[in-house]
ROGURO-703737 format. One line per 3 residues: number of its first residue (from 1); their letters; for each residue x, y, z of N, C-alpha, C. Coordinates in steps of 0.2 Angstrom, whole numbers. Example, Ala and Ser with C-alpha at 12.3 -4.5 7.8 and 13.67 -1.06 7.14 Angstrom:
// ROGURO-703737
1> as> 66,-28,39,62,-22,39,66,-16,39  64,-11,35,68,-5,36,64,0,39
END
This chain:
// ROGURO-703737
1> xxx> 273,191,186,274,183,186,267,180,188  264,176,185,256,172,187,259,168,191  253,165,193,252,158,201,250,154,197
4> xxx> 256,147,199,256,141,195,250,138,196  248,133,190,242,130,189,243,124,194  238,121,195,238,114,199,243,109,196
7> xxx> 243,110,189,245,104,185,253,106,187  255,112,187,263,113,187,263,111,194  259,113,200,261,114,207,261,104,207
10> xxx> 256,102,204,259,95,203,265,90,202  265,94,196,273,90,191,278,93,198  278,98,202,285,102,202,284,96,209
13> xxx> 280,94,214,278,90,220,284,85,214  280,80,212,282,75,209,290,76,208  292,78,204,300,80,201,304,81,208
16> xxx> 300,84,213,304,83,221,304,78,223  301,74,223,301,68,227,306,63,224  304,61,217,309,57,213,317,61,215
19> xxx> 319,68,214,325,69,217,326,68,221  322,67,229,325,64,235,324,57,235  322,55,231,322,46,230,329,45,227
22> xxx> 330,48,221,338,47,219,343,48,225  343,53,229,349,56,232,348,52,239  344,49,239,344,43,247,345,37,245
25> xxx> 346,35,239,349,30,237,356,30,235  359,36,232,366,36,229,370,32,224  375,34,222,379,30,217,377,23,220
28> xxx> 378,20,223,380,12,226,372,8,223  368,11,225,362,8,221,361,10,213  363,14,211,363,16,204,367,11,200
31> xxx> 373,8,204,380,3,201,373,-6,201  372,-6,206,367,-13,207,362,-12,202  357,-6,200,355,-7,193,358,-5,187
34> xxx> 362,-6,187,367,-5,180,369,-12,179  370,-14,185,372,-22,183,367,-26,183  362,-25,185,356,-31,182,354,-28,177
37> xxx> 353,-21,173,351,-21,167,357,-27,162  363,-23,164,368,-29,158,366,-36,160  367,-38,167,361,-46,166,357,-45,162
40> xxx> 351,-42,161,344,-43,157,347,-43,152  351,-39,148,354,-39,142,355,-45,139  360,-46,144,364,-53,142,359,-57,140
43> xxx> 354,-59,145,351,-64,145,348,-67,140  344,-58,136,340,-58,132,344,-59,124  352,-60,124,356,-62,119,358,-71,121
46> xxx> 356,-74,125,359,-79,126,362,-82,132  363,-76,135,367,-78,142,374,-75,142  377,-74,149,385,-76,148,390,-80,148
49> xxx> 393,-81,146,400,-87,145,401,-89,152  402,-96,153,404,-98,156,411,-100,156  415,-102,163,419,-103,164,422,-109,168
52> xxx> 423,-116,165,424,-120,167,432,-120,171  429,-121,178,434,-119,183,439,-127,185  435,-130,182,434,-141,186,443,-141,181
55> xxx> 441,-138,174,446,-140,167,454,-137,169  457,-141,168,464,-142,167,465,-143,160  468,-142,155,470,-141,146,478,-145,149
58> xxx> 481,-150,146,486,-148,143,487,-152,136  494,-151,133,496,-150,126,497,-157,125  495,-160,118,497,-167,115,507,-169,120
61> xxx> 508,-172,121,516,-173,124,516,-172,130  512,-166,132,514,-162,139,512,-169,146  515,-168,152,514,-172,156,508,-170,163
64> xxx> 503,-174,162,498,-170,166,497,-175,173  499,-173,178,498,-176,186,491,-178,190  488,-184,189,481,-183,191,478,-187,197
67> xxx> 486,-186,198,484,-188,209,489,-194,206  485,-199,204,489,-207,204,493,-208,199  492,-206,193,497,-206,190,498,-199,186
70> xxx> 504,-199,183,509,-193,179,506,-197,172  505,-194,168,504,-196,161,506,-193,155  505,-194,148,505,-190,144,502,-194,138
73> xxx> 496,-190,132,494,-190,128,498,-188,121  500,-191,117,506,-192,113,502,-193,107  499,-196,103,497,-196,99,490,-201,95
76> xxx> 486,-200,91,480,-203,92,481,-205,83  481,-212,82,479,-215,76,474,-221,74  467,-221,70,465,-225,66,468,-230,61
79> xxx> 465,-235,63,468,-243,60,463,-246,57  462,-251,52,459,-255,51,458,-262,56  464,-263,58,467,-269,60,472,-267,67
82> xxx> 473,-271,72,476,-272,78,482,-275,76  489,-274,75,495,-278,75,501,-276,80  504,-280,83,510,-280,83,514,-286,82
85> xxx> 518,-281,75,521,-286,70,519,-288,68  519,-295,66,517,-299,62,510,-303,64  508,-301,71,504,-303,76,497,-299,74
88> xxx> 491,-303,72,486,-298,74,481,-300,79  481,-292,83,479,-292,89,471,-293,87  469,-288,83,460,-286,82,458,-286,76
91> xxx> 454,-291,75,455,-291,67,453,-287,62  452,-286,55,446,-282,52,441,-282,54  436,-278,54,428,-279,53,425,-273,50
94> xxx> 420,-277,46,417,-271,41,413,-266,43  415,-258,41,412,-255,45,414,-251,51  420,-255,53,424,-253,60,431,-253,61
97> xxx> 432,-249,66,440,-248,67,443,-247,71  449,-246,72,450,-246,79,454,-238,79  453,-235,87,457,-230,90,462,-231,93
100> xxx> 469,-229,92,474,-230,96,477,-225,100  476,-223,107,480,-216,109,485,-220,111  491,-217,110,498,-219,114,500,-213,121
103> xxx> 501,-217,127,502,-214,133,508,-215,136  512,-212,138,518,-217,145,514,-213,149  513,-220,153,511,-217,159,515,-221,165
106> xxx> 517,-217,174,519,-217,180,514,-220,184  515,-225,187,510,-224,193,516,-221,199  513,-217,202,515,-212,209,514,-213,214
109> xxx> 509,-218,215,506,-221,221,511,-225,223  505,-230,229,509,-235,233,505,-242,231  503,-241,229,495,-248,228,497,-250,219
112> xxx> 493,-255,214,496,-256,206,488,-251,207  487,-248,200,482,-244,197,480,-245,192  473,-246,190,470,-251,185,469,-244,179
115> xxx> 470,-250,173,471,-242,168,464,-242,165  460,-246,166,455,-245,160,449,-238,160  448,-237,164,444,-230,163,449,-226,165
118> xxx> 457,-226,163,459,-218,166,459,-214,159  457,-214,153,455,-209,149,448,-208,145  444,-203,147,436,-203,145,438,-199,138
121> xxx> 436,-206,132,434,-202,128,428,-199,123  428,-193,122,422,-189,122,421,-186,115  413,-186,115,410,-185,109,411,-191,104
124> xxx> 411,-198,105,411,-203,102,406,-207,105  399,-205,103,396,-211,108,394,-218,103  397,-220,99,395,-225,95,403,-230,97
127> xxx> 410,-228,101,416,-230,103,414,-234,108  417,-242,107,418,-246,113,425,-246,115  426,-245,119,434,-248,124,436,-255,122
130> xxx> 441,-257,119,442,-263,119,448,-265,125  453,-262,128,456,-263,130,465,-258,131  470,-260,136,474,-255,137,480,-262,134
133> xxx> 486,-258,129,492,-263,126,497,-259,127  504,-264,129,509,-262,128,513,-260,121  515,-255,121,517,-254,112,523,-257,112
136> xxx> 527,-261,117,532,-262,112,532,-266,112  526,-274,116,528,-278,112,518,-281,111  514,-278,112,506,-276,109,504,-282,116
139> xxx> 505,-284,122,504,-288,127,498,-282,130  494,-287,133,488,-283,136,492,-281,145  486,-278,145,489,-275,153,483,-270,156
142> xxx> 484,-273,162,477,-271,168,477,-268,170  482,-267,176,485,-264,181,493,-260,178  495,-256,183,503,-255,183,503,-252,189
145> xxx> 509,-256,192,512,-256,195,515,-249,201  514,-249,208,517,-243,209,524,-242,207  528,-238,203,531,-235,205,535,-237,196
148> xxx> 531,-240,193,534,-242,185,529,-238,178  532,-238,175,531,-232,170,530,-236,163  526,-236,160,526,-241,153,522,-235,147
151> xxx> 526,-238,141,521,-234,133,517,-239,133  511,-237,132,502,-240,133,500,-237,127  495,-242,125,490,-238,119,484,-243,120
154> xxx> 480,-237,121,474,-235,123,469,-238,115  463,-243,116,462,-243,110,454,-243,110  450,-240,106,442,-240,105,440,-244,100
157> xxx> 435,-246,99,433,-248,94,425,-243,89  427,-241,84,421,-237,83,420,-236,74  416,-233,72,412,-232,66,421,-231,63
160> xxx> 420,-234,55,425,-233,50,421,-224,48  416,-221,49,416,-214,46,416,-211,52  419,-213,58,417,-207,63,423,-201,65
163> xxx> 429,-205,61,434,-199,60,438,-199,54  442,-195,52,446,-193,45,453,-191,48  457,-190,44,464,-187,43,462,-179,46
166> xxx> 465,-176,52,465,-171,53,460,-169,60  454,-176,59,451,-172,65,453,-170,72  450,-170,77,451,-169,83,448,-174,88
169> xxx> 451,-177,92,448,-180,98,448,-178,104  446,-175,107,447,-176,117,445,-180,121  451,-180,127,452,-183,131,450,-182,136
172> xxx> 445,-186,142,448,-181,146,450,-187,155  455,-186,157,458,-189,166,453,-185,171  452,-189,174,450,-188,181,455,-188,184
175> xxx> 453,-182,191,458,-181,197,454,-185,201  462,-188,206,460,-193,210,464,-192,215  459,-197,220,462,-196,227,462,-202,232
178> xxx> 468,-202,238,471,-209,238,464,-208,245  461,-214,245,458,-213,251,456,-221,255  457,-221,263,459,-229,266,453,-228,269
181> xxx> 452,-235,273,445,-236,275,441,-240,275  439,-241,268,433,-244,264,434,-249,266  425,-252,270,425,-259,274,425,-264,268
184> xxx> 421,-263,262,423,-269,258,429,-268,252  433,-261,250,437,-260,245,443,-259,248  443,-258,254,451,-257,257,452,-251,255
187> xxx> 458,-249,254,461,-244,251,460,-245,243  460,-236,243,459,-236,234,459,-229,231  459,-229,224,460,-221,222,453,-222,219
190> xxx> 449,-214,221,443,-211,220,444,-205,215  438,-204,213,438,-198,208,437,-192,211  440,-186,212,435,-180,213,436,-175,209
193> xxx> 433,-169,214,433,-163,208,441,-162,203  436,-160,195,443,-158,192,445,-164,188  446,-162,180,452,-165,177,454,-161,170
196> xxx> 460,-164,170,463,-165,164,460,-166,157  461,-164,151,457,-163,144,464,-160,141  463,-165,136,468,-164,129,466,-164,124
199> xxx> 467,-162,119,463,-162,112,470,-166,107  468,-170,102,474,-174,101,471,-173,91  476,-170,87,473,-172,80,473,-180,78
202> xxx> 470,-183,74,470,-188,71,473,-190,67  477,-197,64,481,-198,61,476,-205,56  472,-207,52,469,-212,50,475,-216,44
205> xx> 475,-225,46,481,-226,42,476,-230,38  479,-231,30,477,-236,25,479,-242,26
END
């Protein structure tokens, strides 16, 4: 048997060391670099998915609770025209139309509750708000009432091409919170974290 060369009595130092650099670290460090390589991975594909925590979903009909009022998103239909009956609310305009969500909505509070921003609608940024109406007899309306319940339709005003039979539109409620105090507002309902999102297919009428 010969005497190792310098080069081997080298390697063999080396391969020692790095073995006690493993075994003084242990599994628990080998798991922490396993998981920042999958980070780097991922990263280097795009990132991980996120997870919107704030979202609440519920179903076309379903009744979603958003502190002040109990509500429900029932159905979304395109118009030419504003009427009820024989009354027209909004008239033609070329080029433009109107969005109608239908809602019953609760107020559950103690105070009347203003309806006009309680549904953000999204991915429309060319829609103006026109206003909240009663559907049974097309009267406007501001507020409701603590503790009364009315069919509302919610109406936009927006581009004649900005939607078709079938598409999709989302909703989405802000969660609120009753909160007393306010030297100049008094008591009032505030927004906070969290809300509600509905997705409603379109109906566009001739």
């Amino acid at each position: 048997m010969g005497v190792p060369s310098a080069d081997q009595a080298t390697a063999g130092g080396v391969g020692s060391r790095v073995r006690r650099w493993l075994s003084e670290r242990g599994l628990r460090q080998w798991w922490k670099v396993g998981v920042a390589a999958i980070l780097a991975v991922a990263a280097l594909f795009g990132g991980l998915d996120t997870v919107d925590t704030d979202r609440t979903s519920f179903a076309p009909g379903e009744e979603f609770d958003d502190g002040q009022f109990t509500l429900t998103a029932d159905r979304a239909t395109v118009v030419p025209e504003l009427r009820a009956g024989p009354v027209v609310l909004g008239k033609t305009q070329p080029g433009r139309r109107y969005l109608g969500l239908v809602s019953t909505m609760r107020n559950d509070g103690t105070v009347p509750g203003r309806l006009a921003d309680e549904f953000d609608l999204r991915d429309q940024p060319d829609a103006t708000f026109v206003g909240v109406r009663r559907v049974a007899d097309g009267s406007p309306i501001i507020w409701l009432g603590p503790g009364l319940q009315e069919k509302l339709a919610f109406v936009w005003e927006l581009p004649d091409n900005a939607l078709a039979t079938g598409d999709v539109v989302t909703l989405r409620v802000s969660r609120k919170q009753f909160q007393e105090g306010f030297v100049t507002y008094g008591e009032r309902w505030v927004s906070v974290d969290g809300y509600g999102e509905v997705a409603l297919p379109v109906k566009v009428a001739t």
